[in-house]
Backbone bond lengths (Angstrom), bond angles and torsions (degrees), N, CA, C in turn:
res aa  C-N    CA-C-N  psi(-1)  N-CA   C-N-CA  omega(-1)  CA-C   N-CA-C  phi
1 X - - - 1.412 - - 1.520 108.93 -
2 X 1.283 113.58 124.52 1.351 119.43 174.92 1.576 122.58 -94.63
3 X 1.500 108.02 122.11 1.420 103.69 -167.91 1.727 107.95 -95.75
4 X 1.556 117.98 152.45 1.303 112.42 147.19 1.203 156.56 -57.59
5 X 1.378 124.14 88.49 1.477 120.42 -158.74 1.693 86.47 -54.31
6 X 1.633 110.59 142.60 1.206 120.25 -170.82 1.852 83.04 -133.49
7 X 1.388 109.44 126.15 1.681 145.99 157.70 1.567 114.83 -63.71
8 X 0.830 140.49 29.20 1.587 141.95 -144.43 1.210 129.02 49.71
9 X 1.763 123.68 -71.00 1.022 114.36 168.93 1.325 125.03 -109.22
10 X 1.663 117.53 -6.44 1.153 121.65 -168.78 1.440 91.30 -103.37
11 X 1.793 130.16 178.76 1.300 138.47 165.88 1.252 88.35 -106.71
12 X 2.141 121.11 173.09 0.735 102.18 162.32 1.514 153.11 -109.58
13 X 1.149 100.08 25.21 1.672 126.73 155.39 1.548 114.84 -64.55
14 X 1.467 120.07 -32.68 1.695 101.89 168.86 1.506 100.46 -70.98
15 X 1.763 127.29 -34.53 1.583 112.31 -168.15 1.300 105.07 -69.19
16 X 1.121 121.95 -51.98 1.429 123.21 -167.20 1.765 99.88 -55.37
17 X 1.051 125.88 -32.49 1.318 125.72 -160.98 1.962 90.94 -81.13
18 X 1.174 111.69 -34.95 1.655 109.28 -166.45 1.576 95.45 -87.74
19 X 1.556 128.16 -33.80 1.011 103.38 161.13 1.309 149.18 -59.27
20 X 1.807 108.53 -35.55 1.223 138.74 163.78 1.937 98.06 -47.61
21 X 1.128 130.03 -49.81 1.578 138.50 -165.23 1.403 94.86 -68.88
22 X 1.490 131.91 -49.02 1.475 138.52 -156.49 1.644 90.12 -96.89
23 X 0.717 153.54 -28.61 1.536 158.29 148.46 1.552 117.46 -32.14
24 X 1.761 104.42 -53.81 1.286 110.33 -161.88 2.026 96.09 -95.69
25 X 1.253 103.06 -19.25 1.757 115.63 168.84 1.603 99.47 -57.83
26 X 1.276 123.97 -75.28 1.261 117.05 179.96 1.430 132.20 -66.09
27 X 1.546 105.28 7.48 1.530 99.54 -174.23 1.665 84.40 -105.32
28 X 1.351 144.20 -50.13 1.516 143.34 145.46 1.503 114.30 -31.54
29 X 1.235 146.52 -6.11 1.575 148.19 144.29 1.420 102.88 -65.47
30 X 1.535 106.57 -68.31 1.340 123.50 -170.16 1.853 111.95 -47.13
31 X 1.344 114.95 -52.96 1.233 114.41 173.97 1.644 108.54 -65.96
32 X 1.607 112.96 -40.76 2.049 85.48 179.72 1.084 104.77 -55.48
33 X 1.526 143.98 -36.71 1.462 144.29 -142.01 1.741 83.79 -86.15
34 X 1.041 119.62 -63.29 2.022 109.84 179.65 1.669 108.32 -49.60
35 X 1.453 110.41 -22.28 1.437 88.39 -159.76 1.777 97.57 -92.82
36 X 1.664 109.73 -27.26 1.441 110.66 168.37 1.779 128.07 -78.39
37 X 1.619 98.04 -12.03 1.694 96.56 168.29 1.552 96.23 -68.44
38 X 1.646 108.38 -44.21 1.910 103.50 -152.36 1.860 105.00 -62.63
39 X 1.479 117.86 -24.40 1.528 125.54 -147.63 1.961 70.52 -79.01
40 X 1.331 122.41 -56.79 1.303 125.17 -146.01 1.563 98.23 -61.12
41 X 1.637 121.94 -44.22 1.008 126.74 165.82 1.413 145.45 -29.39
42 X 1.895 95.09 -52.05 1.491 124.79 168.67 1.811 97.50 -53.42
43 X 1.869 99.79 -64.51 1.559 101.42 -176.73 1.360 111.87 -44.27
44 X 1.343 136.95 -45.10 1.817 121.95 -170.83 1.802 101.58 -84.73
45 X 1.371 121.18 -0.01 1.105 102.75 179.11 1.652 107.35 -103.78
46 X 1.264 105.26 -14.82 1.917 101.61 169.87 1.416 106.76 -71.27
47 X 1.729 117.93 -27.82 1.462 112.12 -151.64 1.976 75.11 -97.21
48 X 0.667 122.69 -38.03 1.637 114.76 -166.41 1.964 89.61 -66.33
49 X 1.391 131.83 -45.12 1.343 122.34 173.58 1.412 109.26 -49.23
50 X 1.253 124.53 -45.91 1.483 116.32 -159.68 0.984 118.23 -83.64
51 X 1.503 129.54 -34.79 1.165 139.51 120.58 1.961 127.85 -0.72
52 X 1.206 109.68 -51.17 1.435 112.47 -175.35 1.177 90.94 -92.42
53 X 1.759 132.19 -8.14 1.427 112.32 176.22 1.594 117.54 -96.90
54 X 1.946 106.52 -17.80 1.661 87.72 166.99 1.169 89.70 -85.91
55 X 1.750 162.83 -22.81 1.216 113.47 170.35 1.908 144.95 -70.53
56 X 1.335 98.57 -8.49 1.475 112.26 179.64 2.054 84.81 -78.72
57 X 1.507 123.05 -42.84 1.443 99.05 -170.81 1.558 113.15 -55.97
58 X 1.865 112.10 -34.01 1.198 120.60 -143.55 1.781 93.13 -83.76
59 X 1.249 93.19 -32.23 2.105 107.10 172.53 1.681 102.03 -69.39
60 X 1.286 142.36 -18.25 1.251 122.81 174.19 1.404 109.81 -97.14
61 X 1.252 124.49 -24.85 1.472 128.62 -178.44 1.561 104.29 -71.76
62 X 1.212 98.76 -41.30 1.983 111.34 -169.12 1.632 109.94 -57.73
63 X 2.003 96.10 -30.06 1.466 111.26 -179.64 1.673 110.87 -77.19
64 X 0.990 96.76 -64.55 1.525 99.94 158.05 1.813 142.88 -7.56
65 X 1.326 88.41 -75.74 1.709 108.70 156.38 0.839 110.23 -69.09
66 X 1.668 146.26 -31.39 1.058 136.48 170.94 1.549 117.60 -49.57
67 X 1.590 95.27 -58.64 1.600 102.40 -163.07 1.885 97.25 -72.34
68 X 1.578 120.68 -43.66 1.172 116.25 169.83 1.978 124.56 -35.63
69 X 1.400 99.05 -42.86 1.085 97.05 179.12 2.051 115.88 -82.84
70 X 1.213 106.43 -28.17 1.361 108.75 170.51 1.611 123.09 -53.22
71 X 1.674 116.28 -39.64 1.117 128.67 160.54 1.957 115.01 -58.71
72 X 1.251 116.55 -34.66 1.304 115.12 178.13 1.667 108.86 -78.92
73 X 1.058 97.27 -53.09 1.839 94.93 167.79 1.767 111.51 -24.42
74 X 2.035 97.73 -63.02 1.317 99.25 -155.60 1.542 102.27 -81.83
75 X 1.500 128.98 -22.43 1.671 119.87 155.36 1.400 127.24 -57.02
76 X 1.345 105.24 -6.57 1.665 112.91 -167.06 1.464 83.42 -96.81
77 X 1.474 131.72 -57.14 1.971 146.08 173.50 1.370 94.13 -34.43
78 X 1.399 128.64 -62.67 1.172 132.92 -172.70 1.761 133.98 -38.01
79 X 1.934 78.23 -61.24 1.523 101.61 170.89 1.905 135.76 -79.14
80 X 1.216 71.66 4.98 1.865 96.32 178.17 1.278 102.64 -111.14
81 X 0.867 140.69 -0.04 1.559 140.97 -156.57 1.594 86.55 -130.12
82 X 1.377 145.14 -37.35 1.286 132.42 -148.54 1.857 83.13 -122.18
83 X 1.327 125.65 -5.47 1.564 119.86 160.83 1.306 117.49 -90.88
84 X 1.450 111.91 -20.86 1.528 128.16 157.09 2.082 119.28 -46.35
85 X 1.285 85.97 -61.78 1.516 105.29 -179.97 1.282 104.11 -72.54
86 X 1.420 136.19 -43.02 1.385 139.02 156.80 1.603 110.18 -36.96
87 X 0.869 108.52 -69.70 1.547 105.97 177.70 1.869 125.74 -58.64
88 X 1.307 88.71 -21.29 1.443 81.43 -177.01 1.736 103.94 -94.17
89 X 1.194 110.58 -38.19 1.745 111.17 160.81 1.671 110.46 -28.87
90 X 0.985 108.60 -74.55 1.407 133.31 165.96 1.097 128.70 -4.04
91 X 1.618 81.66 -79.41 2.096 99.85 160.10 1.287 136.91 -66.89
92 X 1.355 112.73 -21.87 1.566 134.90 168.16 1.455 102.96 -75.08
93 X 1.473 131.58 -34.35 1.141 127.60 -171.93 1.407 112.65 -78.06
94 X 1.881 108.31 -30.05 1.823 125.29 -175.20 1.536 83.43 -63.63
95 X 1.371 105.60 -63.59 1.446 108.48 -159.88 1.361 118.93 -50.35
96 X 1.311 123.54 -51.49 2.064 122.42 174.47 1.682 98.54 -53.23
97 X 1.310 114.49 -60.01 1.298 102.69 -179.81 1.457 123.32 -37.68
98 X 0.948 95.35 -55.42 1.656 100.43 -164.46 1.535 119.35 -74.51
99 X 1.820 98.51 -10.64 1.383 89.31 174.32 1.583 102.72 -113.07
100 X 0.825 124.98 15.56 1.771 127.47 -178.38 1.859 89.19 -115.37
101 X 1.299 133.08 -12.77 1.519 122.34 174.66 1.146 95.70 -60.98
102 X 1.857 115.89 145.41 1.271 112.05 142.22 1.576 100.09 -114.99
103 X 1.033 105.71 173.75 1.529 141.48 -179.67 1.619 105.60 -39.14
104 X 1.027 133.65 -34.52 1.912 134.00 139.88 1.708 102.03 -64.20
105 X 0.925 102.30 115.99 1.602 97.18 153.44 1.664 105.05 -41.11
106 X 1.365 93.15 131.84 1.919 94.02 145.91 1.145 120.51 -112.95
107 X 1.119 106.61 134.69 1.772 108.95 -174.51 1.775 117.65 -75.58
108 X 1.514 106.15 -4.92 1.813 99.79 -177.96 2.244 90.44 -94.32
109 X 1.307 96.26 -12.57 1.601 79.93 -170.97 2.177 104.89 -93.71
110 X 1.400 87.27 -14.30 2.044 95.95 166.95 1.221 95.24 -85.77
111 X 0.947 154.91 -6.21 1.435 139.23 -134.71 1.852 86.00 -140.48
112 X 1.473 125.67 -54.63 1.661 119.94 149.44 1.341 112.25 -18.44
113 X 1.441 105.93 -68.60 2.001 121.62 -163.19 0.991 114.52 -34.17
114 X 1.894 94.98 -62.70 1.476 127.56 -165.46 1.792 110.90 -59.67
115 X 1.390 111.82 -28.16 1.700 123.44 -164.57 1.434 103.27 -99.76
116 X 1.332 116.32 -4.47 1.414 125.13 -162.47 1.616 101.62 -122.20
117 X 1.137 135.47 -26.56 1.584 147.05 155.28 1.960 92.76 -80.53
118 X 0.883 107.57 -70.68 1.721 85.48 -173.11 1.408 109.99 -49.56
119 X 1.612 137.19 -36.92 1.096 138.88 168.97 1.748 118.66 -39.00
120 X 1.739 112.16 -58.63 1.024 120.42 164.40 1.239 121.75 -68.69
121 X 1.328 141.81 -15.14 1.035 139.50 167.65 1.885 121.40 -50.92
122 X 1.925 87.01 -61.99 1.396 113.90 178.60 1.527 94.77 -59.90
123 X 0.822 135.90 -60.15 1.665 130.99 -156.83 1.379 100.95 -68.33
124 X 1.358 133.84 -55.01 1.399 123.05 154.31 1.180 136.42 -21.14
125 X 1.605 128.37 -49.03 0.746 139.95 -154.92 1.886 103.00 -100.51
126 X 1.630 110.00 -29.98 1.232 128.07 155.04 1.627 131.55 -49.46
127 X 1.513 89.05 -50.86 1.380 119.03 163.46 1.683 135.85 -19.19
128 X 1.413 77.55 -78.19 1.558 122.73 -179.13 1.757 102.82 -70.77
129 X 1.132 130.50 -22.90 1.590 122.15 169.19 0.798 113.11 -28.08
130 X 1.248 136.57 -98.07 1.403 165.47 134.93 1.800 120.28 30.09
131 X 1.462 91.16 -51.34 1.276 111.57 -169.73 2.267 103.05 -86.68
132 X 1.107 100.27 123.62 1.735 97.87 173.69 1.545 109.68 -145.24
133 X 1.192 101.13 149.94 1.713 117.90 177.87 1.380 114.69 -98.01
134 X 0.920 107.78 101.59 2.043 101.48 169.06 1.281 116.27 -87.95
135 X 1.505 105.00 156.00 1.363 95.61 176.28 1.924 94.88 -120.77
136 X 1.164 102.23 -174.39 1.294 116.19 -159.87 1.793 102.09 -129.24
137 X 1.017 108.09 120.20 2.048 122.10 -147.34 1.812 81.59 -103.64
């Protein structure tokens, strides 16, 4: 015959049963607390995504202006370089003139100057097509 170990007032099938209850209480605490660390988790990992997406926008725009401005650099290289040669045309042209003038004007050596500044003019102005500055809005 098997007796009931008896606890004072409880047997021990009500303890085991209240322990079993306080057992399964904290294992249902324990899971909201996993299920509210994981939700918080999800939350820093959408905001940490959106995040890497204005910086990948702010990294393609940054590239952008970059390369936009690298092209203006080298139209700006361009256009200094062909006002360079402009000027020195120019001066080579003051210079023959001025030393082939005599004391009458001649009109085939004004008339050189004149075809040789409109020359550089047009070619300048030809020039420069090609070449453009953007700006960045």
């Amino acid at each position: 015959m098997i007796s009931t170990i008896n606890t004072g007032a409880m047997p021990v099938n009500a303890l085991l049963r209240q322990q079993t209850e306080r057992q399964a209480q904290q294992a249902e605490q324990q899971a909201k607390t996993l299920e509210e660390q994981a939700a918080t988790k999800r939350r820093e990992a959408r905001q940490a995504e959106a995040t890497a997406k204005r910086l990948d926008a702010e990294a393609a725009q940054a590239a952008a202006e970059s390369s936009l401005l690298k092209n203006n650099l080298s139209a700006a290289e361009q256009t200094e370089l062909s006002a360079q040669n402009n000027s020195e045309r120019l001066n080579k042209a003051i210079d023959e003139a001025v030393n082939t003038a005599t004391p009458r004007q001649d009109s085939s050596t004004e008339s050189a100057l004149s075809r040789e500044i409109n020359n550089i003019v047009a070619g300048s102005i030809n020039s420069n097509r090609g070449n453009s500055i953007s700006f960045v809005v």
